[in-house]
C-alpha positions as a printed Julia matrix, in Angstrom:
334×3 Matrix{Float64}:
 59.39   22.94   92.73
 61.24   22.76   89.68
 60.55   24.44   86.32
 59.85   21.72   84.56
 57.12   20.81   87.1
 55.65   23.77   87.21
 54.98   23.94   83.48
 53.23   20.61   83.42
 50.89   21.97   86.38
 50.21   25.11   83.51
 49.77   22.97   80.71
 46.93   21.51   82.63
 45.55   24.34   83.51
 44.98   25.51   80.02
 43.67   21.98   79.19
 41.51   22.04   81.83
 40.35   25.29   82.27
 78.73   -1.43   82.33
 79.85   -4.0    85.19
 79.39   -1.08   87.0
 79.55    1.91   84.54
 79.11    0.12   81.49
 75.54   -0.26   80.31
 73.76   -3.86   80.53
 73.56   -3.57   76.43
 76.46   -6.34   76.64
 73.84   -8.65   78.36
 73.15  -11.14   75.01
 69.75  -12.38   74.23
 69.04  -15.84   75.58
 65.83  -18.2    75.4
 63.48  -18.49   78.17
 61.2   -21.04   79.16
 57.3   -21.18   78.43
 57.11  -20.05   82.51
 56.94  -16.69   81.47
 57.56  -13.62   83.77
 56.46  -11.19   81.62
 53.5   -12.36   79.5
 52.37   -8.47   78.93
 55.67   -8.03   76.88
 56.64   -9.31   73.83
 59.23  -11.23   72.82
 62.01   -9.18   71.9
 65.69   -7.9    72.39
 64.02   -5.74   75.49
 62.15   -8.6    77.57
 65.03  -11.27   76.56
 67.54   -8.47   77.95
 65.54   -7.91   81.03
 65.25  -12.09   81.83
 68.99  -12.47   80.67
 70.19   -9.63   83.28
 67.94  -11.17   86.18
 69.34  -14.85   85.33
 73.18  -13.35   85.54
 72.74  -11.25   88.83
 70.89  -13.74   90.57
 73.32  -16.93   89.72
 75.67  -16.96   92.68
 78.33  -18.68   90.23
 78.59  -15.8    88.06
 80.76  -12.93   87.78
 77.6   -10.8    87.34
 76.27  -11.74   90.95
 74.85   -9.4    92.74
 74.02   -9.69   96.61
 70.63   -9.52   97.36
 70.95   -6.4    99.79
 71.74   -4.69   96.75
 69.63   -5.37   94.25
 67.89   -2.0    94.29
 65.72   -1.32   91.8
 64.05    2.57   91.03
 61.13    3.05   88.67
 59.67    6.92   88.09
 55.42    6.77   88.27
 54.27    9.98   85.67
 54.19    8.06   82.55
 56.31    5.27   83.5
 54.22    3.42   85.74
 51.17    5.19   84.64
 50.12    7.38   82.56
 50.53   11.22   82.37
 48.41   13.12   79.7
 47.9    14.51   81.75
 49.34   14.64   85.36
 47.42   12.88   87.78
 48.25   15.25   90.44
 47.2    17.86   88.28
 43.58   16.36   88.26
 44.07   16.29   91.93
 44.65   19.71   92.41
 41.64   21.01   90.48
 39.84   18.56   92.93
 41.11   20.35   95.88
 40.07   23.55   94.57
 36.87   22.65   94.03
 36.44   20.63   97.29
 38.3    23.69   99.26
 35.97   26.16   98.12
 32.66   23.97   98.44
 33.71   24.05  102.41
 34.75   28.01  102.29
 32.88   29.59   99.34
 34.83   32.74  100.34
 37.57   31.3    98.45
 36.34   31.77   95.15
 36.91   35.49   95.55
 40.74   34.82   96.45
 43.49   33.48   93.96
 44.6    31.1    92.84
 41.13   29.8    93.51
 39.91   32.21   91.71
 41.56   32.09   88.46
 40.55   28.42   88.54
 36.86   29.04   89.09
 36.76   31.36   86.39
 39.27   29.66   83.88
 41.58   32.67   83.95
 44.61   31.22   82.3
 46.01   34.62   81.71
 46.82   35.12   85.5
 48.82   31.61   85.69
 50.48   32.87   81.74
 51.18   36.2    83.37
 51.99   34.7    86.96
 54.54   32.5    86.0
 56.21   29.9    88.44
 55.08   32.52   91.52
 51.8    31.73   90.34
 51.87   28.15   90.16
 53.44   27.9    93.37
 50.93   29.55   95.31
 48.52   27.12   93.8
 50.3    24.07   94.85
 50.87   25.53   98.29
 47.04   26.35   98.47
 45.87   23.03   97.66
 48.81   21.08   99.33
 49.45   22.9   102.61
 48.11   24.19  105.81
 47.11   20.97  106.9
 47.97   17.91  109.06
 48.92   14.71  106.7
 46.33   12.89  108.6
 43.92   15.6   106.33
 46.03   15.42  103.26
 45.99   11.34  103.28
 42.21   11.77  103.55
 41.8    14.3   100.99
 43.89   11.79   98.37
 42.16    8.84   98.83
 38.91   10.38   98.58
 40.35   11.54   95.45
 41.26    8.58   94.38
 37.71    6.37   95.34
 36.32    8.53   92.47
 38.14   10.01   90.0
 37.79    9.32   86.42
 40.75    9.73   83.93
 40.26   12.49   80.77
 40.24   10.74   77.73
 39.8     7.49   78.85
 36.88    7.46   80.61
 38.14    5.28   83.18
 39.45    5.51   87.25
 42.51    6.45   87.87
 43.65    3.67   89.3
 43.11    2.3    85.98
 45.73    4.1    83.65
 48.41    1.7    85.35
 50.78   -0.19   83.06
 50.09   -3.74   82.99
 53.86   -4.72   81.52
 54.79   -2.46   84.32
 53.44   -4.2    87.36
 54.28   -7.59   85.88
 58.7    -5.75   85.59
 58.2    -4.66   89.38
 57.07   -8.14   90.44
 59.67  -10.31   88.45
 62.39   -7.92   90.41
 60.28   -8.98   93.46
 60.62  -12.26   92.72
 64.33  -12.16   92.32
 65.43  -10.4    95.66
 64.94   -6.66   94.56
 63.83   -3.87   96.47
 61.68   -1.87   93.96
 61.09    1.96   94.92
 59.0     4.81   93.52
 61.24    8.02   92.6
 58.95   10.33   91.75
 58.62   14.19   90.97
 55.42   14.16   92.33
 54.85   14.91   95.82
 55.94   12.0    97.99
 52.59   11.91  100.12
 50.25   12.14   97.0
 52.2     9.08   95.68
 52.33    7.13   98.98
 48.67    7.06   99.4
 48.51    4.47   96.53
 52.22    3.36   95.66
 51.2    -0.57   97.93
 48.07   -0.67   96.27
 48.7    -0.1    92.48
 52.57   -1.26   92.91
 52.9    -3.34   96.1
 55.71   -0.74   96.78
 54.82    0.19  100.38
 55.16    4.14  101.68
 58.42    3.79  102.9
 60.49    2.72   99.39
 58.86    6.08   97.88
 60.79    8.85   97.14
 59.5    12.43   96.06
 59.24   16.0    96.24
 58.56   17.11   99.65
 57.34   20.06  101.28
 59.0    21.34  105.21
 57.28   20.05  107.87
 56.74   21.12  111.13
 55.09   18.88  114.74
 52.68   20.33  116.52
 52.96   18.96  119.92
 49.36   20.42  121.45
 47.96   17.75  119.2
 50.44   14.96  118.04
 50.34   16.03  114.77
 52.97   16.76  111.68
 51.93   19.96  110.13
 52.33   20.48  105.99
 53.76   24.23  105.9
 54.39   26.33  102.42
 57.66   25.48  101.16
 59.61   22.84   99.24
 62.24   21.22  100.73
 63.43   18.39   98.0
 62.34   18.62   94.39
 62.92   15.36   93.51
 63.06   15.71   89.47
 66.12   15.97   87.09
 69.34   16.39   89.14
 66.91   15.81   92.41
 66.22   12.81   91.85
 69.86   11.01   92.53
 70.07   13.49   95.66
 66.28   12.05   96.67
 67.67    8.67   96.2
 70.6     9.0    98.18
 68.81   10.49  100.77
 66.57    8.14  101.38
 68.59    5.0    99.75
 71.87    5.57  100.42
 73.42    3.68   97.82
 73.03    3.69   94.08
 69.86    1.66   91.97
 71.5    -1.3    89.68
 67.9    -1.08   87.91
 66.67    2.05   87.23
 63.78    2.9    84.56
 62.29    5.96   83.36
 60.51    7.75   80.38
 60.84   10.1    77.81
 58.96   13.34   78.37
 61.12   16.51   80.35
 64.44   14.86   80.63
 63.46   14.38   83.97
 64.8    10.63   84.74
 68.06   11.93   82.77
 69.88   11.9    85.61
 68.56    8.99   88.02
 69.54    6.53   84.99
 73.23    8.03   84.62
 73.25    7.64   88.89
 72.49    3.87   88.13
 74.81    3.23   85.51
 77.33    4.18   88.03
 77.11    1.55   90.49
 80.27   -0.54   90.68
 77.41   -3.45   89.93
 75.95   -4.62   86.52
 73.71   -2.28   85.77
 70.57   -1.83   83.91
 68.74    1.61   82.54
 65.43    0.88   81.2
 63.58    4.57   78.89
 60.15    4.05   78.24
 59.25    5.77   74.74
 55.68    7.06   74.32
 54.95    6.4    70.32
 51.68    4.36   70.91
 48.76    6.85   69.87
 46.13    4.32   69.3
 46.46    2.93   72.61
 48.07    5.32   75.05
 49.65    8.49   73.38
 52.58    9.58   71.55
 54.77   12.33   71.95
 58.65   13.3    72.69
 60.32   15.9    73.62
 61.14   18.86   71.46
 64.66   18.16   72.19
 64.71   14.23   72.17
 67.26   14.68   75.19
 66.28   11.92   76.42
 66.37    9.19   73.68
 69.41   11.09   72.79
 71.24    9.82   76.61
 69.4     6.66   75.93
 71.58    6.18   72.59
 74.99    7.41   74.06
 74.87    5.64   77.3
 73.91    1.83   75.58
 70.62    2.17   77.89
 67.08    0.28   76.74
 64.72    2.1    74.85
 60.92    0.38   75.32
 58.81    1.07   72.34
 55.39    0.63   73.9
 53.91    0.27   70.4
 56.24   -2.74   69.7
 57.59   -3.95   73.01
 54.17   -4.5    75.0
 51.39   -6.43   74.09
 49.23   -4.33   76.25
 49.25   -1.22   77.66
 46.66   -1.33   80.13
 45.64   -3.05   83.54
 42.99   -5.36   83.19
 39.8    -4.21   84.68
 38.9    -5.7    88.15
């Protein structure tokens, strides 16, 4: 696991216990009709540019074509398709804890379990990344998937979001889901690159996103088959982290080919990269950096060193305000 990662997972803890290269800024603002793709955003240089760069790729007459077998589009999930104050595999892995040592009690005598139980913060501080890791590897590992899938959605048929007071499956963006089906609806492939892990995120990517298992892309763990029993063992090691400069190598992997639509947020720098692997593409392109400066109705913060919104403004790529961009923030409840 990365760094960066692993200081979200300890932030928690505490709490808890061009054509082609060139950016699509050259895309003009044009009028749409009243059959409106994106009624969650409002009407503004961002949702204009986003209809105006679907209307040019997709007209077969224009120079901006592009085929549909590569309209690839690549959206992170922790705070760009939902929200992350905090992590929502953070929440997770307190839930694993406290599941893991309801089955073996003995467990609350062993760390990392038992710095959790006790709210010892001072042996992740002191710990470090070694720390963290073993945590992770604790909760995450030493199991078949069959066991992990099971764990997560029992997770997620009852969890209830800090601050909010709501299910998780509730802290969704609403302007969000309406982006990911307008590409939908206009040939795209839409995929999950996340630096969560790619299991935790599979287990509700179709329901949330309509993005099935197999177009997400995350940090993974080595593997190993068991043969006596048919099964794919989790073992104790990373193999990917797919964050930061991981998350073009992820994409690649699993892709093969560069994203013409990629979209991110502003937190760790962590999408940094996957946007600058996007504007790449010998395609028009489009690099979408979603800006958390809504307190009263999500949250607002930045990063210390603004590296993000900093790329953002030297590489011509979109900046969404959520405060002024979307009219809501929210899914509707069911």
């Amino acid at each position: 696991m990365r760094k960066v990662y692993l200081l979200r997972l300890i932030i928690l803890l505490y709490w808890a216990m061009s054509l082609g290269k060139a950016s699509m800024a050259q895309y003009t603002a044009e009028s749409y009709t009243d059959n409106d793709p994106l009624p969650a955003w409002n009407n503004g240089k961002i949702k204009q540019a986003i209809i105006s760069y679907i209307q040019q790729i997709t007209d077969s007459t224009s120079t901006h074509f592009i085929p549909v077998i590569d309209r690839i589009a690549t959206f992170d999930n922790d705070g760009t398709l939902w929200a992350e104050q905090p992590l929502v595999q953070e929440l997770f892995i307190l839930y694993q804890v406290k599941k893991m040592v309801e089955k073996k009690p003995a467990l609350k005598n062993q760390q990392p379990f038992k710095a959790i139980i006790e709210n010892d913060t001072a042996y992740f501080k002191n710990g470090g990344q070694n720390a963290i890791l073993e945590l992770v590897a604790a909760t995450h590992t030493g199991m078949t998937e069959d066991e992990f899938e099971a764990a997560v959605k029992d997770f997620f048929s009852m969890a209830i979001y800090p601050g909010r007071n709501v299910p998780v499956k509730q802290i969704t963006y609403q302007p969000q889901i309406e982006l990911l089906n307008y590409l939908r609806a206009n040939g795209f492939k839409t995929f999950i690159c996340s630096g969560g892990t790619v299991e935790f995120v599979r287990s509700i990517s179709e329901e949330l996103y309509g993005i099935p298992k197999y177009q997400v892309i995350g940090t993974t763990f080595k593997y190993k088959f068991n043969d006596s029993t048919v099964t794919i063992m989790r073992e104790p090691a990373s193999k990917l982290s797919n964050d930061k400069e991981g998350k073009p190598v992820g994409i690649q992997m699993h892709i093969g080919q560069r994203p013409v639509f990629a979209c991110g947020n502003e937190r760790s720098g962590g999408d940094i990269a996957m946007l600058k692997y996007s504007q790449s593409s010998k395609y028009p392109t489009f690099q979408l950096l979603i800006n958390h400066d809504d307190a009263a109705r999500e949250y607002a913060y930045q990063e210390k060193d603004n590296a993000s919104l900093k790329a953002a403004a030297k590489y011509n790529w979109y900046v969404v305000s959520m405060k002024m961009d979307w009219k809501t923030v929210f899914v509707k409840e069911p």
